[in-house]
N, C-alpha and C positions, 0 to 999 in steps of 0.2 A: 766911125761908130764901131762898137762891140760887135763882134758878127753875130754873136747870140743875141744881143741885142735889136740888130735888125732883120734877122729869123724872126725874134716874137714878131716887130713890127710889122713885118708881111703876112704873120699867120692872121694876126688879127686884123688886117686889111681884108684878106682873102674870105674871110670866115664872115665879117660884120653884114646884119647886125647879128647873128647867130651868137649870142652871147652862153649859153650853155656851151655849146663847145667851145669856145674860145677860153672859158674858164677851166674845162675839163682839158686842155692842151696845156694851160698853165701849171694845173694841181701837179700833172703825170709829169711837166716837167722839174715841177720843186720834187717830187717824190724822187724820182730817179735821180737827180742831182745829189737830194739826201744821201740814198742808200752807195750810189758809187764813190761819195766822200768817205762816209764811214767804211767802206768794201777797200777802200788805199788806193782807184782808178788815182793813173797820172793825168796832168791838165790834159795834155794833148788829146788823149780819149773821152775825158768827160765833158772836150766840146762836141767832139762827134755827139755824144750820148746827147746831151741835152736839147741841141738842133735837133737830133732825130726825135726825142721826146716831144718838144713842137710842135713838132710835124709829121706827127706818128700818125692822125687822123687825116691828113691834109685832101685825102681823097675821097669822102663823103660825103663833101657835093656834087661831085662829077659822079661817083656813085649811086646819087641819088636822081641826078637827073638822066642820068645815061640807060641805070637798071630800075631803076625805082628802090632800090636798096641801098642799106648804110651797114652791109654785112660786110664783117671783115674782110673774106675774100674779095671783094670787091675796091676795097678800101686799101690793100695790100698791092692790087692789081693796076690802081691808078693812082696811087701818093707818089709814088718814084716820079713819073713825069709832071707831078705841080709843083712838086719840090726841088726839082730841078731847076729850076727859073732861078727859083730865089735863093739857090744854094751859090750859082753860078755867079749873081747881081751883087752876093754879099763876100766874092774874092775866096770861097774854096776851089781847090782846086780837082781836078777827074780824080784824084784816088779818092779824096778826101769827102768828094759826093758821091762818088761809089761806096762811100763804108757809110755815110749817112743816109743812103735811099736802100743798102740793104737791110736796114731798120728797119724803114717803114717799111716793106715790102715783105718784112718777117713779122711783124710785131706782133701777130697773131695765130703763130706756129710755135708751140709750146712743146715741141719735141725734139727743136733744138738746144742742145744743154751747153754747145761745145763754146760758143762764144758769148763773153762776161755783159757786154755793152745788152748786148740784144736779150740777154737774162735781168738784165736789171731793168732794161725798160719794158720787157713785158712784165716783171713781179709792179712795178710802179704803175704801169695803166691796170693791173688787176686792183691791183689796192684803191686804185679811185674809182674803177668800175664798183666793185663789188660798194665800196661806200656809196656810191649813187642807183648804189641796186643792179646793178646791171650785170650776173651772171651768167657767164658761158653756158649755151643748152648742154643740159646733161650735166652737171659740176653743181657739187655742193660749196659749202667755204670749205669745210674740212677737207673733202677731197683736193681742191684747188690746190690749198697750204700743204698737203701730202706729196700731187704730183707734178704740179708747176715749181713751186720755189725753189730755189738753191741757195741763194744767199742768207747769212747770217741776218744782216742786218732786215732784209723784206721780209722774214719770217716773224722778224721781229715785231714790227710795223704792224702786220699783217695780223699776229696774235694780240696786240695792241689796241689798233683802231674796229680790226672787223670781227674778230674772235672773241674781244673785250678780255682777254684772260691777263 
């Protein structure tokens, strides 16, 4: 089996019946697949990307039973160890789930600019947050689109779907 393919499968094992997230792990991983096709990402990174897009939430129920919260820092703080299992079950290897739980364990630190993977999947979960409403305290869209994006293509997306321009 695809190992992206059986990433979905354990996300949505793990997740079930929580079907809103389960869909919001799907959307953020076509978006980000999108944007790092059009961005020229080579395969070899836009598997890391898209496992991690999977599994960018992965930590929100442990979050939620642990703190009673599904806040990112929280979320950041315990996706690396659920994801582990099933990074390990699906034949990556330690580098290769070291660059896919620094993902997750970043996804929600938007002052990183220096790495492309971890820029594309955070502009992809804003673009499906912000569609599902869900804006970071304090952050407008405008602002968002000013001081998160970087890439061509999520801005694009971004001015598209959430900015309608």
């Amino acid at each position: 089996m695809d190992k992206r393919a059986y990433i979905m499968s354990e996300m949505v094992n793990y997740n079930a019946p929580d079907t809103k997230r389960i869909i919001h792990a799907m959307k953020v991983a076509s978006f980000a697949e999108a944007i790092a096709v059009s961005e020229g990402i080579e395969e070899y990174d836009l598997e890391m990307l898209t496992c991690g897009a999977i599994l960018h939430d992965i930590g929100i129920h442990m979050a939620e039973k642990l703190y009673n919260s599904a806040s990112g820092f929280y979320q950041q703080k315990l996706g690396p160890s659920v994801a582990a299992t099933f990074l390990e079950k699906a034949g990556f290897n330690t580098e290769e789930q070291g660059e896919i739980c620094y993902l997750i364990a970043h996804h929600h630190t938007y002052t990183i600019k220096d790495n492309i993977l971890l820029q594309i999947l955070i502009e992809a979960d804003l673009i499906v947050n912000a569609q599902e409403n869900d804006i970071p305290e304090g952050e407008t869209l405008n602002t968002m689109r000013e001081n998160i994006f970087v890439t061509e293509t999520g801005k694009k997306y971004f001015d598209q779907l959430i900015l309608n321009k």
